[in-house]
N, C-alpha and C positions, 0 to 999 in steps of 0.2 A: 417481214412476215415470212415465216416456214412454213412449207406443208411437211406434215407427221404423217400420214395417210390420208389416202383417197376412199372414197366410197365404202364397199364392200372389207375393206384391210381396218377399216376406223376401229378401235378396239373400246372407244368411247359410247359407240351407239349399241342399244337395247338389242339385246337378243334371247332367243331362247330355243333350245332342244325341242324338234316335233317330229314324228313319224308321217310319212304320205300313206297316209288311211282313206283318203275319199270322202271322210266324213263331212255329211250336211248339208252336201249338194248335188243331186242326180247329174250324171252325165254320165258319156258313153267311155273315157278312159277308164282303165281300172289302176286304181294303185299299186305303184311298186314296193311299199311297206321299206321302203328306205329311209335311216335318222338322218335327220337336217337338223344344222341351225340355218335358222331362221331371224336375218335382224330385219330391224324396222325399216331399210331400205325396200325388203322382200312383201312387208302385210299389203294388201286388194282390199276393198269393200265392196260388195255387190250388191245391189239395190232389187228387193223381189216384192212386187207386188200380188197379193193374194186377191182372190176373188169376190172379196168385200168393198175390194180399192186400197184397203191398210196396206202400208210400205213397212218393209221390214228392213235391215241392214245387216249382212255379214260380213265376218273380215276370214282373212285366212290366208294362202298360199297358195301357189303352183310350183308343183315340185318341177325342178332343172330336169331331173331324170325321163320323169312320162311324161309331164305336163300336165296331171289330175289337180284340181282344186284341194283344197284340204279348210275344213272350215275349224277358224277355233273359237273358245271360247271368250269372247269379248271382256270379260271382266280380268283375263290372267293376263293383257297387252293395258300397257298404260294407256290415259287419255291424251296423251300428248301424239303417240302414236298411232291409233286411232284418227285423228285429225287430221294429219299430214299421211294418209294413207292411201295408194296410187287407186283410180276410178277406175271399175271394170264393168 
């Protein structure tokens, strides 16, 4: 067996172009409006519960640059990625 690449270099795994916008989760960073890619090594899910008790789930990112959340849209990440997405 070879290794071709490690991790982050895998030119196999899902990615995609996003801007650190902030969008979709309060907090106190502000976004640096810098493009990333972003592969599926990078997607978070966060688990928010509302004041009904309904649980919601978001995915998204934390930019390397500020560290600001970035929430995206669920249906533009496959479901495979989704699944295997690191617990925040």
């Amino acid at each position: 067996m070879k290794v071709l690449a490690l991790g982050k270099e895998n030119p196999n795994l899902w990615t995609t172009q996003e801007s650190c916008t902030g969008k979709g989760w309060a907090q106190d960073t502000k976004p640096c409006g810098a493009l990333l890619e972003v592969s599926e090594l990078d997607i978070i899910s966060r688990k928010h519960k509302d004041l009904s008790g309904e649980t919601d789930i978001y995915f998204g990112f934390k930019c390397p640059i500020c560290g600001c959340f970035t929430e995206l849209n669920p249906l533009n990440i496959p479901l495979y990625v989704r699944s295997r997405a690191k617990k925040q």
